[in-house]
mmCIF file of the N, C-alpha and C atoms, coordinates in Angstrom:
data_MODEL
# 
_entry.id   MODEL 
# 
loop_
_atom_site.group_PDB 
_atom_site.id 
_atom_site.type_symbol 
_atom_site.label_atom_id 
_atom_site.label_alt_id 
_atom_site.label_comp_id 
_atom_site.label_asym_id 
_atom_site.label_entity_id 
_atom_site.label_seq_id 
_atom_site.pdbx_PDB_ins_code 
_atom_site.Cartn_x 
_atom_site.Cartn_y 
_atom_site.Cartn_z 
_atom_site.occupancy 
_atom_site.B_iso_or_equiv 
_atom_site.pdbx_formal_charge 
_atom_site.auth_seq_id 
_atom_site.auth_comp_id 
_atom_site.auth_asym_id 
_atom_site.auth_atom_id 
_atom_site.pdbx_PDB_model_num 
ATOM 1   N N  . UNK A 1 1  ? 9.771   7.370   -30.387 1.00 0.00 ? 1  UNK A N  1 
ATOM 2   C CA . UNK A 1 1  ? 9.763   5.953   -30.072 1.00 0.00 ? 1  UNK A CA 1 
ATOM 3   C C  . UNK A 1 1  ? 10.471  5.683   -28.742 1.00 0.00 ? 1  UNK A C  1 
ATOM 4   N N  . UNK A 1 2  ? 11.714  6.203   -28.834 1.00 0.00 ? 2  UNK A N  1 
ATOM 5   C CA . UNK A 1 2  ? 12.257  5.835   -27.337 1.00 0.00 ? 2  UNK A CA 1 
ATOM 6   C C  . UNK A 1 2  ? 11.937  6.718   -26.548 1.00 0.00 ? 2  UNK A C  1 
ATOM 7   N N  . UNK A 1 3  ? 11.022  7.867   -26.572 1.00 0.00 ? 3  UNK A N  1 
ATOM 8   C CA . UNK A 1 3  ? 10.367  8.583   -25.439 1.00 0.00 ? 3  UNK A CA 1 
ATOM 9   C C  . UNK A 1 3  ? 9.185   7.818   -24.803 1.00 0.00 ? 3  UNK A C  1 
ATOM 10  N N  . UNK A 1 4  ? 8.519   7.057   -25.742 1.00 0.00 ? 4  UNK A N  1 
ATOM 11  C CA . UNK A 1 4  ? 7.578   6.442   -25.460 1.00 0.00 ? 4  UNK A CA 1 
ATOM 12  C C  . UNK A 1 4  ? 7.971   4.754   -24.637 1.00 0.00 ? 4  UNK A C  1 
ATOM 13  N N  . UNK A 1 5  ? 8.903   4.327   -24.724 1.00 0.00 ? 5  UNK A N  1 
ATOM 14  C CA . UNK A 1 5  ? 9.410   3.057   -24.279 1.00 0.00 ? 5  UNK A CA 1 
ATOM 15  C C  . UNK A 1 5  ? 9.823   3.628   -22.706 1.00 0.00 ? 5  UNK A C  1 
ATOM 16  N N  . UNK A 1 6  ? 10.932  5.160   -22.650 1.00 0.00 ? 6  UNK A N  1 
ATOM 17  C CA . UNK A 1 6  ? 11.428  5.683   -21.314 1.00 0.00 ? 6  UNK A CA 1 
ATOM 18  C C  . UNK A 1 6  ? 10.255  5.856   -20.377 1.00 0.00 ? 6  UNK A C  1 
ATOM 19  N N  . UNK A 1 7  ? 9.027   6.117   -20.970 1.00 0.00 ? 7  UNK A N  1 
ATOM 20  C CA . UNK A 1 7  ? 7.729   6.490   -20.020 1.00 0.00 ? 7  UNK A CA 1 
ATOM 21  C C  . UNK A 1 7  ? 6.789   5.336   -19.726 1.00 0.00 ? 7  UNK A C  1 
ATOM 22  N N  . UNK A 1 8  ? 6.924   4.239   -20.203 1.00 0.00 ? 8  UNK A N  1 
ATOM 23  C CA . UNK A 1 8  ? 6.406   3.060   -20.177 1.00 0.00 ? 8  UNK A CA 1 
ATOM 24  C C  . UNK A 1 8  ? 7.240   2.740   -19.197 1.00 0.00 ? 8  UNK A C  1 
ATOM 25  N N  . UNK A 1 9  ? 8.678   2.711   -19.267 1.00 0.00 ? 9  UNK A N  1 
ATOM 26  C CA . UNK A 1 9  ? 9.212   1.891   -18.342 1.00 0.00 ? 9  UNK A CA 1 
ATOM 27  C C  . UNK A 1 9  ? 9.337   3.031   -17.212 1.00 0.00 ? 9  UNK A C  1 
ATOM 28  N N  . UNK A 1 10 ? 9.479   4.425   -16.352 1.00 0.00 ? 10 UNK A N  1 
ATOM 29  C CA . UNK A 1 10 ? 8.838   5.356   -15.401 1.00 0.00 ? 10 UNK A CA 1 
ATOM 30  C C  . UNK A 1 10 ? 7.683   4.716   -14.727 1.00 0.00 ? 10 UNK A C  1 
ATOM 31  N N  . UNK A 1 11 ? 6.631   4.586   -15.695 1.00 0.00 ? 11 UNK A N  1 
ATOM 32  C CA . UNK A 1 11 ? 5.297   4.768   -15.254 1.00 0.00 ? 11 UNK A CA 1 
ATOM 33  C C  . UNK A 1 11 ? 5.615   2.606   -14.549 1.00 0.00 ? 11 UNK A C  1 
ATOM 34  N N  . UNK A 1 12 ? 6.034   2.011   -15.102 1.00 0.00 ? 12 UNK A N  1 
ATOM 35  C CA . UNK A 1 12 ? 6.389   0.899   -14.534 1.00 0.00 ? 12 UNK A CA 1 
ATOM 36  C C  . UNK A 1 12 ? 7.106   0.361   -13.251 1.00 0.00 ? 12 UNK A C  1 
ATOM 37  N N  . UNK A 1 13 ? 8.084   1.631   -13.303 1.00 0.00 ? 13 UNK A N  1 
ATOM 38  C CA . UNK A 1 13 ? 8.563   2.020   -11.797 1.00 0.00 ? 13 UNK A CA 1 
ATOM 39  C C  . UNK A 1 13 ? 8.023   2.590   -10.628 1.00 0.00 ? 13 UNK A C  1 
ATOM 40  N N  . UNK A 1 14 ? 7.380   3.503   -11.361 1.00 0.00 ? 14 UNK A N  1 
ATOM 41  C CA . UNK A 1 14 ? 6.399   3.933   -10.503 1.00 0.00 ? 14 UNK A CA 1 
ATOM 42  C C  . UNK A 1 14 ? 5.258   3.333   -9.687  1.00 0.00 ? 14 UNK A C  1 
ATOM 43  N N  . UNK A 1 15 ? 5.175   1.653   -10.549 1.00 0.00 ? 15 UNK A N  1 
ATOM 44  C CA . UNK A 1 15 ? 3.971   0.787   -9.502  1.00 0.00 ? 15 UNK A CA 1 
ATOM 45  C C  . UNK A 1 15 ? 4.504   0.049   -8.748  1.00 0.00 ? 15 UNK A C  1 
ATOM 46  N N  . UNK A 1 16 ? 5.685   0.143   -8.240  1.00 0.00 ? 16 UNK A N  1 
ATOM 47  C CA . UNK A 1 16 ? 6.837   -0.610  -7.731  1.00 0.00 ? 16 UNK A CA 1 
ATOM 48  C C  . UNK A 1 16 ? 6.534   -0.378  -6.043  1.00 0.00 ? 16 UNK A C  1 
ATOM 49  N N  . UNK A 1 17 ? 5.929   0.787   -6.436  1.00 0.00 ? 17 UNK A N  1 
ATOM 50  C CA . UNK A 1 17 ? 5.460   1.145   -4.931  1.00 0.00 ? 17 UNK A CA 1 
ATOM 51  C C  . UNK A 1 17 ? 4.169   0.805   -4.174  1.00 0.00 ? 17 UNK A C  1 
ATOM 52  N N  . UNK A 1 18 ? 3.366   0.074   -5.607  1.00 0.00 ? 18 UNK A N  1 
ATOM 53  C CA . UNK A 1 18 ? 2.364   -0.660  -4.585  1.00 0.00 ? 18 UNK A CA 1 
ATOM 54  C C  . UNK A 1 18 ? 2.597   -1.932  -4.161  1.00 0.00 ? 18 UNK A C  1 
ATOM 55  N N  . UNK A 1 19 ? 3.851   -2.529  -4.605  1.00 0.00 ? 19 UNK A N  1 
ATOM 56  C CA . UNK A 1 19 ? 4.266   -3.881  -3.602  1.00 0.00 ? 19 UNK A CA 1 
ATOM 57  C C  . UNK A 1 19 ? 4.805   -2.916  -2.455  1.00 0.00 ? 19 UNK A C  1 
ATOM 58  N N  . UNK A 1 20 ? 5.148   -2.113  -1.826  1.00 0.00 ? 20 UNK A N  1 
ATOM 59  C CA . UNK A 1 20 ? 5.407   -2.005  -0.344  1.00 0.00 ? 20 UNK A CA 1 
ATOM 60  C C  . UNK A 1 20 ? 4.267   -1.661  -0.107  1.00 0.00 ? 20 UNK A C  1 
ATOM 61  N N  . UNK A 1 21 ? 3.278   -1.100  -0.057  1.00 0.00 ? 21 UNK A N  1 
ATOM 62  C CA . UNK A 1 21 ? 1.868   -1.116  -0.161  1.00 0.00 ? 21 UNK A CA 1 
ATOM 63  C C  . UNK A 1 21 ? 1.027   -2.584  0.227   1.00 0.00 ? 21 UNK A C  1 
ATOM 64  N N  . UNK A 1 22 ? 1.503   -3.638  0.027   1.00 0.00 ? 22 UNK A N  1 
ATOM 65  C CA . UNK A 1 22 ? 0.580   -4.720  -0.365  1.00 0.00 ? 22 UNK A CA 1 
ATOM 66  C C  . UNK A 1 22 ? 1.690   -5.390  0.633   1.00 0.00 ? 22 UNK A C  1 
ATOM 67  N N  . UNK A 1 23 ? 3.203   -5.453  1.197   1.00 0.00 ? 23 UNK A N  1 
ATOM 68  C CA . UNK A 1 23 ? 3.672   -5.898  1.800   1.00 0.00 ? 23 UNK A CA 1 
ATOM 69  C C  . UNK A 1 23 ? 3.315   -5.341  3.520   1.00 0.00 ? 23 UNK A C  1 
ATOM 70  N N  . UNK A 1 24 ? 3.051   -4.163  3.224   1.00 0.00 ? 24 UNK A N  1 
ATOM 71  C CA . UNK A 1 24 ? 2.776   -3.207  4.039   1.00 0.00 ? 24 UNK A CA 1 
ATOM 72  C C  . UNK A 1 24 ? 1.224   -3.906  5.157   1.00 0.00 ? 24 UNK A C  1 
ATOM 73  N N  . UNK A 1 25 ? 0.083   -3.825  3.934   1.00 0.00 ? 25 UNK A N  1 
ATOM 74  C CA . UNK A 1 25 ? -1.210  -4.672  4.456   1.00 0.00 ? 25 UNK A CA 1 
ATOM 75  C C  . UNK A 1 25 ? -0.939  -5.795  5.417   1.00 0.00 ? 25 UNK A C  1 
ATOM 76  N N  . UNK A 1 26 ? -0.307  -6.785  4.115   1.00 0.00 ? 26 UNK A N  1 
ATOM 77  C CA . UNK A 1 26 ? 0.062   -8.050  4.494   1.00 0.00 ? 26 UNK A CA 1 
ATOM 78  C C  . UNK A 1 26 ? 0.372   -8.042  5.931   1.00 0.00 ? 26 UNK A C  1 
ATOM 79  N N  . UNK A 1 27 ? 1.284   -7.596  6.388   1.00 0.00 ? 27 UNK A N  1 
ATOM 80  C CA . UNK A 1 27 ? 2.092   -7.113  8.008   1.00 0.00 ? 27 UNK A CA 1 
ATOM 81  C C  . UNK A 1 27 ? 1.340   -6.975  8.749   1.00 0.00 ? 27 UNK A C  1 
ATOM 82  N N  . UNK A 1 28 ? 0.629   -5.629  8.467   1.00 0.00 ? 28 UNK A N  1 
ATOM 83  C CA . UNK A 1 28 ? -0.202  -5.062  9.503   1.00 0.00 ? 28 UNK A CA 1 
ATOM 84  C C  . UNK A 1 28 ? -1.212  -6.028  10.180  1.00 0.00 ? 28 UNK A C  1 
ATOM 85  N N  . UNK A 1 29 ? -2.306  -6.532  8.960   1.00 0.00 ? 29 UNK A N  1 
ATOM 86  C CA . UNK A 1 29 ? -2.908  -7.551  8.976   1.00 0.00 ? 29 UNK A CA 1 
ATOM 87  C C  . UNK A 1 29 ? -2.761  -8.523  10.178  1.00 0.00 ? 29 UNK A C  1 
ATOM 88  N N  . UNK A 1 30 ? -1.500  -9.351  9.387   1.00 0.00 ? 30 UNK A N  1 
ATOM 89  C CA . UNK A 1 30 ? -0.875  -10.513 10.314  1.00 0.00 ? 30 UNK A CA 1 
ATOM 90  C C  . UNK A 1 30 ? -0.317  -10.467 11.659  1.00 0.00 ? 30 UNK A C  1 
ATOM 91  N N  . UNK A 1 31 ? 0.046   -9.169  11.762  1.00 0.00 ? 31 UNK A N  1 
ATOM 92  C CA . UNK A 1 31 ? 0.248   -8.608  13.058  1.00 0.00 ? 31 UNK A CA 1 
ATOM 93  C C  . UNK A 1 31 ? -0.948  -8.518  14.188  1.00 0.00 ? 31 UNK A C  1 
ATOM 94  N N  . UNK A 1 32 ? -2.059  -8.077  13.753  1.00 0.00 ? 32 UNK A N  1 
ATOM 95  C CA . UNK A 1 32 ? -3.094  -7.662  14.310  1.00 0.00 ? 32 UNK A CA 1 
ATOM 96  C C  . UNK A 1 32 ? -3.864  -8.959  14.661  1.00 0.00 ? 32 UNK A C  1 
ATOM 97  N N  . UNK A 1 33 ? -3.759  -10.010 13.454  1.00 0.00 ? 33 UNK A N  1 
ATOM 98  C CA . UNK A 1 33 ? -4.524  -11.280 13.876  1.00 0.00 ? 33 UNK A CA 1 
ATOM 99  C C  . UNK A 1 33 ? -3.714  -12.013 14.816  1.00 0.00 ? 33 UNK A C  1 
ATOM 100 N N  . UNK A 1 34 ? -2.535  -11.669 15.310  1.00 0.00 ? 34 UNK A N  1 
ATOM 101 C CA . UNK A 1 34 ? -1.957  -12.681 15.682  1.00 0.00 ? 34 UNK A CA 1 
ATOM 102 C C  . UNK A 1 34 ? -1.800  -12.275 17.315  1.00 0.00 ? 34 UNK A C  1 
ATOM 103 N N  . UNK A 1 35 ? -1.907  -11.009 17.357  1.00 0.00 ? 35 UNK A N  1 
ATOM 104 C CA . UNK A 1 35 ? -2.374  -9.688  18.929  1.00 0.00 ? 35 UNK A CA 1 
ATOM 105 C C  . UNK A 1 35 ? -3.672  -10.427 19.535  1.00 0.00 ? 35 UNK A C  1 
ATOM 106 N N  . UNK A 1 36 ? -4.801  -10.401 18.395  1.00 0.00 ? 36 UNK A N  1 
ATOM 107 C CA . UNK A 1 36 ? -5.776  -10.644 18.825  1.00 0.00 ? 36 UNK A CA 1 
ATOM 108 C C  . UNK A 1 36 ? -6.016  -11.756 19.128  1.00 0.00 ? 36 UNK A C  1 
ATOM 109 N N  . UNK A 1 37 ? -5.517  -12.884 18.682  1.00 0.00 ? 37 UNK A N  1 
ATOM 110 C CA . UNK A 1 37 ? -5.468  -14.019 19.565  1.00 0.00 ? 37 UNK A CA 1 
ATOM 111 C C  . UNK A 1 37 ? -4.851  -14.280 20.695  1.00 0.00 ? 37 UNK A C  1 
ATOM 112 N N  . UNK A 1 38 ? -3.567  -13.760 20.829  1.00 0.00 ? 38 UNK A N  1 
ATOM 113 C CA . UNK A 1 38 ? -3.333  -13.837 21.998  1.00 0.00 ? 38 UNK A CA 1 
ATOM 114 C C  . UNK A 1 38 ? -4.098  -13.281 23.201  1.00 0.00 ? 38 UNK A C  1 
ATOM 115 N N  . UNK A 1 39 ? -4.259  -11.805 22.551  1.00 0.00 ? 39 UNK A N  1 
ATOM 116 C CA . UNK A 1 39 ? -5.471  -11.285 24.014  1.00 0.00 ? 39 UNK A CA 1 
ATOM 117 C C  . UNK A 1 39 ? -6.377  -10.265 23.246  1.00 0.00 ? 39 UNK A C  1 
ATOM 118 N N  . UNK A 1 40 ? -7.629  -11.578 23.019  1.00 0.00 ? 40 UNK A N  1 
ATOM 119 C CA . UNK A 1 40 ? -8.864  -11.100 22.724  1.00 0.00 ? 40 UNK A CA 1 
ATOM 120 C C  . UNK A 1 40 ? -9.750  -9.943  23.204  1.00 0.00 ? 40 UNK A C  1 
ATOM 121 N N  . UNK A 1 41 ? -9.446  -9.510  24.789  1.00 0.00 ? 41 UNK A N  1 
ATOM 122 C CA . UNK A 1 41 ? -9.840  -8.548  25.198  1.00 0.00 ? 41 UNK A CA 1 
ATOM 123 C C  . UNK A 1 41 ? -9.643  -7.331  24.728  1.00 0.00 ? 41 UNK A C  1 
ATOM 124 N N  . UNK A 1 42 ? -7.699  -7.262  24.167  1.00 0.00 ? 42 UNK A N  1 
ATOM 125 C CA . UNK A 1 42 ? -7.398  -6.192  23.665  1.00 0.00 ? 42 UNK A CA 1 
ATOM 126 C C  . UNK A 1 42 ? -7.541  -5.890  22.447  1.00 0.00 ? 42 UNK A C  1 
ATOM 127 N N  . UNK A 1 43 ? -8.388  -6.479  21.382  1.00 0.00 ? 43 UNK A N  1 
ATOM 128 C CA . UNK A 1 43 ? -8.189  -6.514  20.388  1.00 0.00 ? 43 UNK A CA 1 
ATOM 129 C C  . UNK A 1 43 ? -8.913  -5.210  19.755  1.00 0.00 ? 43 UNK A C  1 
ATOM 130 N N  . UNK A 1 44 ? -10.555 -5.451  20.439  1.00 0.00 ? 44 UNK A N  1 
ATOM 131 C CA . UNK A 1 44 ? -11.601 -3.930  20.048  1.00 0.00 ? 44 UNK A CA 1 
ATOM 132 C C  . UNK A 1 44 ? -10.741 -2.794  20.161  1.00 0.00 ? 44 UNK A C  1 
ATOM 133 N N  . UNK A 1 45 ? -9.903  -2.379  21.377  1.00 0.00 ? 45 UNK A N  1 
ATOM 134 C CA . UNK A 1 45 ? -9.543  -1.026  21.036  1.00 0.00 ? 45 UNK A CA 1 
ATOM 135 C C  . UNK A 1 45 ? -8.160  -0.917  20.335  1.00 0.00 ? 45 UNK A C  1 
ATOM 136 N N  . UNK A 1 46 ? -7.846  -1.562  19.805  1.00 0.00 ? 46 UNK A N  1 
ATOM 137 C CA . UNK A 1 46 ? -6.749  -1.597  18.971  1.00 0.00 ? 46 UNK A CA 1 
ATOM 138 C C  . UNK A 1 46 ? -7.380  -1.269  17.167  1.00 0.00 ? 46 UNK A C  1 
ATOM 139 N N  . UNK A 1 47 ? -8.071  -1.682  17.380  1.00 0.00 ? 47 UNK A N  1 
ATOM 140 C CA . UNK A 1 47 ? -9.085  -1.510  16.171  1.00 0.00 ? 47 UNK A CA 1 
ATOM 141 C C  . UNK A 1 47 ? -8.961  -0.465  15.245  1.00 0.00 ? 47 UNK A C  1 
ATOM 142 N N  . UNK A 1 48 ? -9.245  0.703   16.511  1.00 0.00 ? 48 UNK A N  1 
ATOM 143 C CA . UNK A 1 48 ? -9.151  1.880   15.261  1.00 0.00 ? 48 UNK A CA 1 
ATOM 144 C C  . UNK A 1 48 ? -7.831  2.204   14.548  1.00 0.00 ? 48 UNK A C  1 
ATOM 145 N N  . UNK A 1 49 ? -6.416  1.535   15.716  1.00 0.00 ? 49 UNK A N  1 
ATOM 146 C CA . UNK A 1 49 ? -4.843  1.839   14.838  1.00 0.00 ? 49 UNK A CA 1 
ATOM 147 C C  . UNK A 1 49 ? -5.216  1.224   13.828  1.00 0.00 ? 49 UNK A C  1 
ATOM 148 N N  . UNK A 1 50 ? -5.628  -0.356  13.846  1.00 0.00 ? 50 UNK A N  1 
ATOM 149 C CA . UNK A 1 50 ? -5.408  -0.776  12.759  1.00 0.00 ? 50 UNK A CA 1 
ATOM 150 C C  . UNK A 1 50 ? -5.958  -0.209  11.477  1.00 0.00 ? 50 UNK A C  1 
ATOM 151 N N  . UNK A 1 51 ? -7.339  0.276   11.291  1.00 0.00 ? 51 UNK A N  1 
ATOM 152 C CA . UNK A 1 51 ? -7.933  1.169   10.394  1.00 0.00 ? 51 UNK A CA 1 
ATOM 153 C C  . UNK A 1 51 ? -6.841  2.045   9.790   1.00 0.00 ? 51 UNK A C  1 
ATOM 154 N N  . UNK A 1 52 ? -6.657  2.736   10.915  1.00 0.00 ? 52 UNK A N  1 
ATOM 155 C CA . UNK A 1 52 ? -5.731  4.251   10.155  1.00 0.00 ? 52 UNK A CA 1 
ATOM 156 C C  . UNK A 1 52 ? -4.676  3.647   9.723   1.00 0.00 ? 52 UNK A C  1 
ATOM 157 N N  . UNK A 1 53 ? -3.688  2.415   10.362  1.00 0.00 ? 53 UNK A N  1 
ATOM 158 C CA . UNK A 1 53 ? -2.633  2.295   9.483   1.00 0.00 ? 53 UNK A CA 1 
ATOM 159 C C  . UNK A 1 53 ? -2.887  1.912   7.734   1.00 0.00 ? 53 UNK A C  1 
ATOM 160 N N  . UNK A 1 54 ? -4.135  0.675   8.147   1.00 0.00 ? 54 UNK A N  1 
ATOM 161 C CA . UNK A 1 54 ? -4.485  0.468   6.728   1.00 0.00 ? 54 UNK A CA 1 
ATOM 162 C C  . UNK A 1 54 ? -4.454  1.544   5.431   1.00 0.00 ? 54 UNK A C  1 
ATOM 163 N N  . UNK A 1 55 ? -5.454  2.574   6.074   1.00 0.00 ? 55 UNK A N  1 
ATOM 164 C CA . UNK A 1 55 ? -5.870  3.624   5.466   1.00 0.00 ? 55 UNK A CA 1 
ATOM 165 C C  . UNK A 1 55 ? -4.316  4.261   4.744   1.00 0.00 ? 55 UNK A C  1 
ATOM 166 N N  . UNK A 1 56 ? -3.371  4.569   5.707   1.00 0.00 ? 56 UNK A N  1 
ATOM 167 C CA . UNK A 1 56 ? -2.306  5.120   5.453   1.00 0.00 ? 56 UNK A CA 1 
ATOM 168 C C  . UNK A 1 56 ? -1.566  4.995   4.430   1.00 0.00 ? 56 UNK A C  1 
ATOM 169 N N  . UNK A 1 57 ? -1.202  2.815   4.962   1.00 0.00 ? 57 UNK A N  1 
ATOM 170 C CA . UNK A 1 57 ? -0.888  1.925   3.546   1.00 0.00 ? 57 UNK A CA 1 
ATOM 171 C C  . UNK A 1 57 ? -1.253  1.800   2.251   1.00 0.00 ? 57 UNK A C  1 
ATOM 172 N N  . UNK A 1 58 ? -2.676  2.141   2.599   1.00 0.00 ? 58 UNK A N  1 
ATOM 173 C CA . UNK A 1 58 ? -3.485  2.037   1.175   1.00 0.00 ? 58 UNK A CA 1 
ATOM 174 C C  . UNK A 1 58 ? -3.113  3.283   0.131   1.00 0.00 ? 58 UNK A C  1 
ATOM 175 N N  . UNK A 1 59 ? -3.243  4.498   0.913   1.00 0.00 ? 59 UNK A N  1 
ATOM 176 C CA . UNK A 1 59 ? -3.314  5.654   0.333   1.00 0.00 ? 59 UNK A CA 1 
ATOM 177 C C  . UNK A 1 59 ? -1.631  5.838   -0.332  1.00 0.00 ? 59 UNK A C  1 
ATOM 178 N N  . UNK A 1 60 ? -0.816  5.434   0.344   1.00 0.00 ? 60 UNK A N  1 
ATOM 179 C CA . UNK A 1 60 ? 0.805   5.545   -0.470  1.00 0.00 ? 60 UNK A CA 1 
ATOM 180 C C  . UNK A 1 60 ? 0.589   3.905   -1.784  1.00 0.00 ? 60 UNK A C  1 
ATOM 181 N N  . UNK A 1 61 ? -0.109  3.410   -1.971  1.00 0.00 ? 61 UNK A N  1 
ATOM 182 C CA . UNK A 1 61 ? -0.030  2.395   -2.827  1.00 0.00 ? 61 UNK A CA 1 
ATOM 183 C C  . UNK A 1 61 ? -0.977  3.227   -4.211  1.00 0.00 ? 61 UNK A C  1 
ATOM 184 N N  . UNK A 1 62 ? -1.723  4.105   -3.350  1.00 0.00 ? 62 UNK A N  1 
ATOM 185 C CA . UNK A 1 62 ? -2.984  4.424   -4.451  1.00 0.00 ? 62 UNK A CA 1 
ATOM 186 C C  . UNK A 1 62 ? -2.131  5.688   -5.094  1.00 0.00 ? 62 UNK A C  1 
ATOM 187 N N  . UNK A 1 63 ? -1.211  6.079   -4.329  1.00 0.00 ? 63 UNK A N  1 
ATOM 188 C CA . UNK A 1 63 ? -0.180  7.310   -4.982  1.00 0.00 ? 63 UNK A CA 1 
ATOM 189 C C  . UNK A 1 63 ? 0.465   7.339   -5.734  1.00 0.00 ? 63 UNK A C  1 
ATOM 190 N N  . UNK A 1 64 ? 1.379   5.410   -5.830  1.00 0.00 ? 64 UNK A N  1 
ATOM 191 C CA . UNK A 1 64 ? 1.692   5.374   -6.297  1.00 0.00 ? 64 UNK A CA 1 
ATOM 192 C C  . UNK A 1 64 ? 1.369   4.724   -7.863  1.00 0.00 ? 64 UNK A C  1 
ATOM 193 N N  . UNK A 1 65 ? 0.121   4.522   -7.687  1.00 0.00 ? 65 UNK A N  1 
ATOM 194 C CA . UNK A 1 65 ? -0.641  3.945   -9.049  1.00 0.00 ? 65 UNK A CA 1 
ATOM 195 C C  . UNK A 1 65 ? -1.318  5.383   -9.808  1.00 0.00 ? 65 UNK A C  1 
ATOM 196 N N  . UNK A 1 66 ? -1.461  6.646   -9.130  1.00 0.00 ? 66 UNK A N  1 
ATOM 197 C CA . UNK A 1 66 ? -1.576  7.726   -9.227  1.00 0.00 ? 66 UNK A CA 1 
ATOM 198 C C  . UNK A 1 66 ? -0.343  8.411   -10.164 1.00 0.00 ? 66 UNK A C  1 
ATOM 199 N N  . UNK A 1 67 ? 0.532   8.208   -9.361  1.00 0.00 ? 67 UNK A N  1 
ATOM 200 C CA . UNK A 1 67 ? 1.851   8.786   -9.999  1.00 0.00 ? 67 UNK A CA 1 
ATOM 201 C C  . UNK A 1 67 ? 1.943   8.276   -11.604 1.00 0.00 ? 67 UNK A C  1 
ATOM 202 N N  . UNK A 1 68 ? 1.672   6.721   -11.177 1.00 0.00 ? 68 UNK A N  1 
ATOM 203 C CA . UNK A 1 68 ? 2.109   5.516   -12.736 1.00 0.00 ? 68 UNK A CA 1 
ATOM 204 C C  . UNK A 1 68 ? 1.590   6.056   -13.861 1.00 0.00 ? 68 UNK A C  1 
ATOM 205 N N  . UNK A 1 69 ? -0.215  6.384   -13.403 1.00 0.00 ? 69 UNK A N  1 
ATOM 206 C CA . UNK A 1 69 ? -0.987  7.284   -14.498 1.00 0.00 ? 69 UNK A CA 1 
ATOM 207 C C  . UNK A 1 69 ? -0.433  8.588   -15.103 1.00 0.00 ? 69 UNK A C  1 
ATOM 208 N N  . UNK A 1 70 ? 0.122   9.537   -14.021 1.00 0.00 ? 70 UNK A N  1 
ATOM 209 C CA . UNK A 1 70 ? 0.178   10.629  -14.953 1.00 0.00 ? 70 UNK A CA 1 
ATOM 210 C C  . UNK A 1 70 ? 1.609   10.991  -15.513 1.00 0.00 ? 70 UNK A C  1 
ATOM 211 N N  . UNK A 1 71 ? 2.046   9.682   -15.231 1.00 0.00 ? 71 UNK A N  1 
ATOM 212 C CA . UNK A 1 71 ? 3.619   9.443   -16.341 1.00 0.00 ? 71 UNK A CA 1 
ATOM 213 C C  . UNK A 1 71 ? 3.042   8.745   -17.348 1.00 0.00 ? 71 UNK A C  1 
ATOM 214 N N  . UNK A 1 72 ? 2.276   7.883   -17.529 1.00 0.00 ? 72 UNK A N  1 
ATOM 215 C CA . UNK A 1 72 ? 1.572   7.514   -19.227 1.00 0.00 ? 72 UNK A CA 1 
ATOM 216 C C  . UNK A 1 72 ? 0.897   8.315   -19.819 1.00 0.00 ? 72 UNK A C  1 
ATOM 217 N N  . UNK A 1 73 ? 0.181   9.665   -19.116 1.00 0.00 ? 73 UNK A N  1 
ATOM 218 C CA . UNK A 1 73 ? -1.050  10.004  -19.959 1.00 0.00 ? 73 UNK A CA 1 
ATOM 219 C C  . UNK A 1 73 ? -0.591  11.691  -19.677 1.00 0.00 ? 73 UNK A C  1 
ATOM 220 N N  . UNK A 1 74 ? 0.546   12.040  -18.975 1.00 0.00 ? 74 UNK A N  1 
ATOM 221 C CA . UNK A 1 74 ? 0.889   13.901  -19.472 1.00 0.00 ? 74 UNK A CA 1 
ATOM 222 C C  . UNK A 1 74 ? 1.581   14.010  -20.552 1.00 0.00 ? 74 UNK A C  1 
# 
């Protein structure tokens, strides 16, 4: 019983890491829209950072919903 409550609450900690994940977006995002208005010219080649950071962000949020799983289900 309380092994099962300690891994509920792990695997709960463990999604803790997709709010920096989702704070992470948020930023980047707002950062990028706010570049590109100022100078529209520069915005296309900035483009691809923004991709890869996304990508980056995304992938440590998806790790950590990764992680969450295989503390409920090993």
């Amino acid at each position: 019983m309380e092994a099962e409550a300690a891994k509920l609450i792990g695997a709960g900690l463990a999604t803790s890491g997709m709010i920096g994940a989702g704070v992470g977006l948020g930023t980047l995002f707002g950062n990028y829209l706010q570049a590109a208005i100022r100078n529209p010219a520069a915005a296309a080649s900035q483009q691809t950072m923004l991709f890869l950071g996304m990508a980056l962000t995304e992938t440590m949020g998806l790790f950590a919903f990764v992680v969450s799983l295989i503390i409920l289900f090993a």
